[in-house]
C-alpha positions in Angstrom: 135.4 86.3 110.5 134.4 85.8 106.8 131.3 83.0 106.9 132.3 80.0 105.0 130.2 77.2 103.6 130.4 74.0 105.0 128.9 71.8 107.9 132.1 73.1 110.2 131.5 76.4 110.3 129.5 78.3 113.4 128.8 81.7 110.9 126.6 79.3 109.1 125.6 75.8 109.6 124.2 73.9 107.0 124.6 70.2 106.2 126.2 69.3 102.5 122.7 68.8 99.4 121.2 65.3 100.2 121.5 65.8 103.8 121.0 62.9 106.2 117.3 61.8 105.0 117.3 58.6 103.7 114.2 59.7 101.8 114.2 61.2 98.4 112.6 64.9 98.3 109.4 65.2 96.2 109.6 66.2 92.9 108.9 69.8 91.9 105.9 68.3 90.2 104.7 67.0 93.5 105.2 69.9 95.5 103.4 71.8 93.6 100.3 69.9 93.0 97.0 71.7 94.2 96.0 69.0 97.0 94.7 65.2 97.2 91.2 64.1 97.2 89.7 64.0 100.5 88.8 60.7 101.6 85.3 59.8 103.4 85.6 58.9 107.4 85.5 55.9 108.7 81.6 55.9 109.6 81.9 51.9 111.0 80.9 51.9 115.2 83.7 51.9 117.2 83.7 50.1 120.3 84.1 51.4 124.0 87.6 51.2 126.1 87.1 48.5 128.3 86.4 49.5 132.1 89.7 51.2 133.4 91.6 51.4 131.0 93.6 54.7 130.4 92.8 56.6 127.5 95.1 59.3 125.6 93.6 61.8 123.7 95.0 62.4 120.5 96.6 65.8 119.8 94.5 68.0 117.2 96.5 68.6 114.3 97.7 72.3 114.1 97.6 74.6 111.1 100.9 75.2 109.4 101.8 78.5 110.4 104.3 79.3 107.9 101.8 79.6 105.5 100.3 82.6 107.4 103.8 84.2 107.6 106.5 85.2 105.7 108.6 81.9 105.7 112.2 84.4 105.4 114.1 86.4 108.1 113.3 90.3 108.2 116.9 90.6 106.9 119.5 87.6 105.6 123.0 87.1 103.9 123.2 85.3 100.2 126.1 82.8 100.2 126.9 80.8 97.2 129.0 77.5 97.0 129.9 77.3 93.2 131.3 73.5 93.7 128.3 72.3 95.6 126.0 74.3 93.4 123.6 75.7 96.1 123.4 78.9 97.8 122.9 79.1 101.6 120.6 82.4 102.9 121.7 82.6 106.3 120.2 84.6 109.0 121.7 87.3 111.4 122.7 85.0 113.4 124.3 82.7 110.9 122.3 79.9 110.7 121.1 78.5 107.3 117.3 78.8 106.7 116.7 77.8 103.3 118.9 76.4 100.4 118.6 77.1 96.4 119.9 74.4 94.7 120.7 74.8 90.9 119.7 72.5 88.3 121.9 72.2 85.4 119.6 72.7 82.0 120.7 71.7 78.7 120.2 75.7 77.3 118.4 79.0 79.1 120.9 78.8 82.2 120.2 76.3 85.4 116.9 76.7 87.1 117.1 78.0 90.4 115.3 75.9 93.1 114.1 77.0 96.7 114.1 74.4 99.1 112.6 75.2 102.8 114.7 74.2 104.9 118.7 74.2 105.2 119.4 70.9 102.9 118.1 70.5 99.7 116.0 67.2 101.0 113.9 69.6 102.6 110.6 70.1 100.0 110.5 72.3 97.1 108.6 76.4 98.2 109.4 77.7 94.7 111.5 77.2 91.0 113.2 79.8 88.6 113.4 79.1 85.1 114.9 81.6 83.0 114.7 82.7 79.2 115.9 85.2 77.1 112.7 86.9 76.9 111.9 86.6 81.3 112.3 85.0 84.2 109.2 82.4 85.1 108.4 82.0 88.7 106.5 79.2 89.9 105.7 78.8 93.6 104.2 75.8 95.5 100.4 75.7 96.5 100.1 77.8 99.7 97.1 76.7 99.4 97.8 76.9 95.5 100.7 77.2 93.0 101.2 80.2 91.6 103.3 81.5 88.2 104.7 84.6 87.6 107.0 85.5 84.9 109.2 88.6 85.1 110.2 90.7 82.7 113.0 93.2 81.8 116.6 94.2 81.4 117.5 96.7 83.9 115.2 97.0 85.9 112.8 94.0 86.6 108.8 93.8 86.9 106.4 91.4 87.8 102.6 91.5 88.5 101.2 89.9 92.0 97.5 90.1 92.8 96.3 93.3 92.4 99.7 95.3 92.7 103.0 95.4 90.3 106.4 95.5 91.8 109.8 96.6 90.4 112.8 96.0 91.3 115.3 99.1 90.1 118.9 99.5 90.6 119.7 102.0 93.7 122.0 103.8 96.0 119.0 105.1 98.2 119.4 105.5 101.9 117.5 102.2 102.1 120.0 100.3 100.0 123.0 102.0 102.0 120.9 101.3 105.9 121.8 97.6 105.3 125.5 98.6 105.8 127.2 97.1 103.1 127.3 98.3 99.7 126.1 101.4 98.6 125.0 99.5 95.5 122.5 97.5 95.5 118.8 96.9 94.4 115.2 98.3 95.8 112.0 96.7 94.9 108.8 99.3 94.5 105.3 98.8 94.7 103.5 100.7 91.9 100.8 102.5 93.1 101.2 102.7 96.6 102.4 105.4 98.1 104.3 105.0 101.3 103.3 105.4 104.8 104.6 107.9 106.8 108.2 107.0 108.3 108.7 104.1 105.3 111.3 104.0 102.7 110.0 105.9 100.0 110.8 106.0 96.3 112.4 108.6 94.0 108.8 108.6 92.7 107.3 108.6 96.3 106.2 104.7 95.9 106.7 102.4 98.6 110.1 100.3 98.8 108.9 96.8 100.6 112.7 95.3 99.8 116.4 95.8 99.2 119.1 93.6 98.6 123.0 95.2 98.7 126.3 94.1 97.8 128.8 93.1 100.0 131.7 95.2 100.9 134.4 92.5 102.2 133.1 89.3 102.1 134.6 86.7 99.8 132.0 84.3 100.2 128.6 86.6 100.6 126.8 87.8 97.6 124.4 90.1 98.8 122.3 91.4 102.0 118.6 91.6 101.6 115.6 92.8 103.8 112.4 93.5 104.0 110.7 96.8 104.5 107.2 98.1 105.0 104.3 96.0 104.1 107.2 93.2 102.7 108.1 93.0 106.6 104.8 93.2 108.3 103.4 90.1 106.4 100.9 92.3 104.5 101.7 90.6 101.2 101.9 87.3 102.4 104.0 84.4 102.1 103.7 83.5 98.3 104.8 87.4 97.7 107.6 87.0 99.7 108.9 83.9 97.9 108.7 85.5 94.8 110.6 88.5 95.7 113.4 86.4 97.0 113.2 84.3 94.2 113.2 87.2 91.3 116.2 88.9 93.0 117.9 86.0 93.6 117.2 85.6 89.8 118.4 89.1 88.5 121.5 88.3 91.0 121.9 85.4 88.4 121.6 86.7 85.9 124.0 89.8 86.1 126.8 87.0 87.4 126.6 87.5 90.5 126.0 84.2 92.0 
Protein backbone atom coordinates (compact mmCIF):
# COMPACT_ATOMS: atom_id res chain seq x y z
CA UNK A 1 0.00 0.00 0.00
CA UNK A 2 1.26 3.47 -1.30
CA UNK A 3 1.68 5.79 2.07
CA UNK A 4 -0.52 8.73 1.90
CA UNK A 5 -0.54 11.94 3.84
CA UNK A 6 -3.02 12.57 6.17
CA UNK A 7 -3.98 12.00 9.94
CA UNK A 8 -5.97 8.66 8.64
CA UNK A 9 -3.49 6.80 7.35
CA UNK A 10 -1.40 3.83 9.50
CA UNK A 11 1.82 4.03 6.69
CA UNK A 12 2.25 7.40 8.21
CA UNK A 13 0.60 9.32 10.93
CA UNK A 14 1.03 12.75 11.26
CA UNK A 15 -1.52 15.38 12.51
CA UNK A 16 -2.45 18.32 9.69
CA UNK A 17 0.44 21.98 10.37
CA UNK A 18 -0.92 23.71 13.52
CA UNK A 19 -1.57 20.62 15.26
CA UNK A 20 -3.61 20.55 18.43
CA UNK A 21 -1.33 22.99 20.60
CA UNK A 22 -3.16 25.88 21.48
CA UNK A 23 0.27 27.62 21.75
CA UNK A 24 1.98 29.41 18.96
CA UNK A 25 5.58 27.79 18.02
CA UNK A 26 8.53 30.07 18.59
CA UNK A 27 9.76 32.09 16.00
CA UNK A 28 12.80 31.03 14.07
CA UNK A 29 14.40 33.95 15.72
CA UNK A 30 13.73 32.47 18.98
CA UNK A 31 14.77 29.14 18.40
CA UNK A 32 17.75 29.98 17.42
CA UNK A 33 18.97 32.39 20.02
CA UNK A 34 22.24 31.28 21.85
CA UNK A 35 20.66 30.97 25.53
CA UNK A 36 19.09 33.29 28.40
CA UNK A 37 20.97 34.88 31.13
CA UNK A 38 21.22 32.78 34.09
CA UNK A 39 19.55 34.02 36.95
CA UNK A 40 21.15 34.04 40.62
CA UNK A 41 19.52 31.39 43.31
CA UNK A 42 17.35 32.07 45.71
CA UNK A 43 19.99 32.45 48.61
CA UNK A 44 16.90 33.53 51.26
CA UNK A 45 16.69 30.55 54.46
CA UNK A 46 14.22 28.21 53.80
CA UNK A 47 12.35 26.81 56.59
CA UNK A 48 12.19 23.07 57.90
CA UNK A 49 9.00 20.63 57.01
CA UNK A 50 7.12 20.61 60.01
CA UNK A 51 7.48 17.20 62.16
CA UNK A 52 5.86 14.33 60.01
CA UNK A 53 5.18 15.63 57.30
CA UNK A 54 5.94 13.71 54.06
CA UNK A 55 8.36 15.01 51.81
CA UNK A 56 8.85 14.37 47.89
CA UNK A 57 11.96 14.86 46.42
CA UNK A 58 12.02 16.68 43.41
CA UNK A 59 13.21 14.87 40.21
CA UNK A 60 16.69 16.21 38.89
CA UNK A 61 16.22 17.60 35.58
CA UNK A 62 17.79 15.33 32.80
CA UNK A 63 20.03 16.43 29.95
CA UNK A 64 18.39 16.46 26.57
CA UNK A 65 19.64 13.53 24.89
CA UNK A 66 18.86 14.36 21.42
CA UNK A 67 21.44 16.78 21.42
CA UNK A 68 24.08 13.98 21.98
CA UNK A 69 22.47 12.00 19.10
CA UNK A 70 21.55 12.20 15.79
CA UNK A 71 17.91 13.45 16.15
CA UNK A 72 16.93 11.36 12.45
CA UNK A 73 16.20 7.54 11.85
CA UNK A 74 19.33 5.51 10.33
CA UNK A 75 17.20 5.39 7.22
CA UNK A 76 13.61 7.38 6.40
CA UNK A 77 11.07 7.99 3.45
CA UNK A 78 10.56 11.89 2.05
CA UNK A 79 6.83 12.59 1.52
CA UNK A 80 5.61 15.78 0.23
CA UNK A 81 1.92 17.21 0.52
CA UNK A 82 2.02 20.05 -2.14
CA UNK A 83 -1.58 21.41 -0.76
CA UNK A 84 -0.59 21.50 2.83
CA UNK A 85 2.91 22.70 1.92
CA UNK A 86 4.94 20.36 4.28
CA UNK A 87 6.83 17.34 3.78
CA UNK A 88 6.48 14.44 6.23
CA UNK A 89 10.02 12.10 6.73
CA UNK A 90 8.56 9.10 7.96
CA UNK A 91 10.41 6.25 9.45
CA UNK A 92 10.49 2.45 8.54
CA UNK A 93 7.84 1.87 10.29
CA UNK A 94 5.79 4.74 8.93
CA UNK A 95 5.51 7.02 11.52
CA UNK A 96 6.22 10.81 11.01
CA UNK A 97 9.27 12.11 12.91
CA UNK A 98 9.79 15.42 11.77
CA UNK A 99 7.95 17.95 9.38
CA UNK A 100 9.40 20.77 6.87
CA UNK A 101 7.15 23.26 6.42
CA UNK A 102 7.61 25.77 3.45
CA UNK A 103 7.47 29.30 3.79
CA UNK A 104 6.27 31.19 0.80
CA UNK A 105 8.99 34.12 0.01
CA UNK A 106 8.24 37.03 -2.10
CA UNK A 107 11.50 35.93 -4.66
CA UNK A 108 14.53 33.14 -4.15
CA UNK A 109 11.88 30.19 -3.77
CA UNK A 110 10.17 29.34 -0.18
CA UNK A 111 12.44 28.71 2.70
CA UNK A 112 12.46 25.27 3.82
CA UNK A 113 11.81 24.85 7.63
CA UNK A 114 12.59 21.74 9.94
CA UNK A 115 10.43 21.30 12.67
CA UNK A 116 11.21 18.45 15.32
CA UNK A 117 8.54 16.79 15.80
CA UNK A 118 5.66 15.49 13.47
CA UNK A 119 3.50 19.00 13.38
CA UNK A 120 4.85 22.06 12.56
CA UNK A 121 3.96 23.39 16.26
CA UNK A 122 6.72 21.40 17.26
CA UNK A 123 9.97 24.00 17.58
CA UNK A 124 12.07 25.05 14.82
CA UNK A 125 15.91 22.40 14.54
CA UNK A 126 16.99 24.17 11.35
CA UNK A 127 15.87 26.84 8.08
CA UNK A 128 16.86 26.79 4.29
CA UNK A 129 16.99 29.82 2.48
CA UNK A 130 17.95 29.57 -1.02
CA UNK A 131 19.66 32.01 -3.71
CA UNK A 132 20.86 31.88 -6.91
CA UNK A 133 24.27 31.98 -5.94
CA UNK A 134 23.72 28.91 -2.71
CA UNK A 135 21.81 27.46 -0.34
CA UNK A 136 22.14 29.11 3.37
CA UNK A 137 21.73 26.67 6.24
CA UNK A 138 21.11 27.85 9.56
CA UNK A 139 20.63 25.47 12.42
CA UNK A 140 19.39 26.03 16.04
CA UNK A 141 21.84 26.33 19.07
CA UNK A 142 22.73 22.75 20.02
CA UNK A 143 24.26 24.46 22.27
CA UNK A 144 24.77 27.17 19.45
CA UNK A 145 23.31 28.14 16.03
CA UNK A 146 25.20 27.44 13.34
CA UNK A 147 25.22 28.72 9.37
CA UNK A 148 26.34 27.07 6.55
CA UNK A 149 25.87 28.10 3.07
CA UNK A 150 26.20 25.50 0.20
CA UNK A 151 27.35 25.93 -2.87
CA UNK A 152 27.12 24.51 -6.51
CA UNK A 153 25.13 23.30 -9.46
CA UNK A 154 25.61 19.71 -9.79
CA UNK A 155 27.04 18.52 -7.39
CA UNK A 156 26.75 20.31 -3.91
CA UNK A 157 29.49 21.32 -1.17
CA UNK A 158 29.48 22.62 2.14
CA UNK A 159 32.17 23.06 4.80
CA UNK A 160 31.40 21.61 8.68
CA UNK A 161 34.09 21.92 11.30
CA UNK A 162 37.08 20.70 10.20
CA UNK A 163 35.86 18.39 7.19
CA UNK A 164 34.01 19.35 3.62
CA UNK A 165 31.28 17.25 2.41
CA UNK A 166 29.74 16.77 -1.13
CA UNK A 167 27.04 15.57 -2.16
CA UNK A 168 27.45 14.05 -6.06
CA UNK A 169 24.92 12.47 -8.16
CA UNK A 170 25.27 8.44 -8.12
CA UNK A 171 24.33 5.03 -9.15
CA UNK A 172 26.80 3.39 -6.66
CA UNK A 173 26.07 0.12 -4.90
CA UNK A 174 25.24 2.42 -1.87
CA UNK A 175 22.66 4.43 -3.74
CA UNK A 176 21.13 1.07 -5.27
CA UNK A 177 21.28 -1.00 -1.34
CA UNK A 178 18.43 1.32 -0.31
CA UNK A 179 16.31 -0.62 -2.90
CA UNK A 180 14.60 1.91 -4.79
CA UNK A 181 16.10 3.79 -7.44
CA UNK A 182 19.21 3.26 -8.96
CA UNK A 183 19.48 6.99 -9.08
CA UNK A 184 20.01 8.85 -6.54
CA UNK A 185 22.54 11.03 -4.51
CA UNK A 186 25.73 10.10 -2.19
CA UNK A 187 27.28 12.59 0.11
CA UNK A 188 31.41 12.28 0.53
CA UNK A 189 33.58 13.41 3.11
CA UNK A 190 36.66 14.95 1.59
CA UNK A 191 39.59 13.72 3.11
CA UNK A 192 38.68 10.82 4.76
CA UNK A 193 39.25 7.74 3.51
CA UNK A 194 36.84 5.00 4.41
CA UNK A 195 37.19 2.29 6.92
CA UNK A 196 37.36 -1.00 5.97
CA UNK A 197 33.83 -2.64 5.10
CA UNK A 198 32.24 1.22 4.50
CA UNK A 199 30.79 2.62 1.37
CA UNK A 200 33.60 3.96 -0.37
CA UNK A 201 33.81 6.56 -3.07
CA UNK A 202 34.87 6.45 -6.82
CA UNK A 203 37.75 8.48 -5.30
CA UNK A 204 38.13 6.03 -2.25
CA UNK A 205 36.49 8.86 0.25
CA UNK A 206 34.02 7.91 2.61
CA UNK A 207 30.15 8.09 1.74
CA UNK A 208 28.36 8.99 5.33
CA UNK A 209 24.75 9.37 3.23
CA UNK A 210 22.56 8.62 0.34
CA UNK A 211 19.27 9.52 -0.55
CA UNK A 212 17.44 7.54 -3.79
CA UNK A 213 14.46 7.97 -5.83
CA UNK A 214 11.51 6.13 -5.55
CA UNK A 215 10.55 3.45 -7.92
CA UNK A 216 6.57 3.19 -7.50
CA UNK A 217 5.51 5.49 -5.07
CA UNK A 218 3.19 8.32 -6.03
CA UNK A 219 3.49 10.09 -2.92
CA UNK A 220 7.35 9.35 -1.78
CA UNK A 221 10.08 11.57 -3.04
CA UNK A 222 13.06 9.97 -2.02
CA UNK A 223 14.78 7.28 0.48
CA UNK A 224 17.71 8.46 2.57
CA UNK A 225 20.23 6.90 5.06
CA UNK A 226 22.96 7.22 6.88
CA UNK A 227 26.18 5.41 6.52
CA UNK A 228 29.48 5.24 8.29
CA UNK A 229 30.46 7.90 10.71
CA UNK A 230 26.86 9.76 9.49
CA UNK A 231 25.18 6.62 11.30
CA UNK A 232 27.38 6.08 14.28
CA UNK A 233 26.84 9.68 15.65
CA UNK A 234 30.53 10.59 14.96
CA UNK A 235 29.50 13.91 13.30
CA UNK A 236 26.95 14.75 15.66
CA UNK A 237 23.62 16.13 15.62
CA UNK A 238 24.09 19.68 14.03
CA UNK A 239 25.92 17.60 11.02
CA UNK A 240 23.18 15.52 10.66
CA UNK A 241 20.57 18.29 10.36
CA UNK A 242 22.43 19.88 7.81
CA UNK A 243 22.83 17.00 5.62
CA UNK A 244 19.16 16.44 5.76
CA UNK A 245 18.50 19.85 5.23
CA UNK A 246 21.03 20.45 2.13
CA UNK A 247 19.58 17.33 0.38
CA UNK A 248 16.34 18.10 1.11
CA UNK A 249 17.34 21.46 -0.49
CA UNK A 250 19.00 20.15 -3.78
CA UNK A 251 15.71 17.83 -3.85
CA UNK A 252 14.07 21.40 -4.17
CA UNK A 253 15.73 22.66 -6.14
CA UNK A 254 15.93 20.08 -9.03
CA UNK A 255 11.83 19.88 -8.60
CA UNK A 256 11.55 17.25 -6.93
CA UNK A 257 9.55 18.15 -4.01
Amino acid sequence: MVPQLHSNNPFCTWAAPGGTNDEAPPTYEEATATGQALQPEDSSPRSAPPFGAVVVPQPVPQPDASLERNPFPRSFGIYPSILRKTIALCDDLGETTHVVQLEPRPVGGPKLVLHSGPTVSFPRLAALTPSPAKMTIKVAPLPQATDVEVYGSWKYRFDFGNDTFEWRPSQSAAVKALGASPLGMKLVRLGARARPGEAVSSDGFEIVAVWADPTWSKSKTATYAFLGSGADGVLGPRWAITAVMCALGIARKLRRL
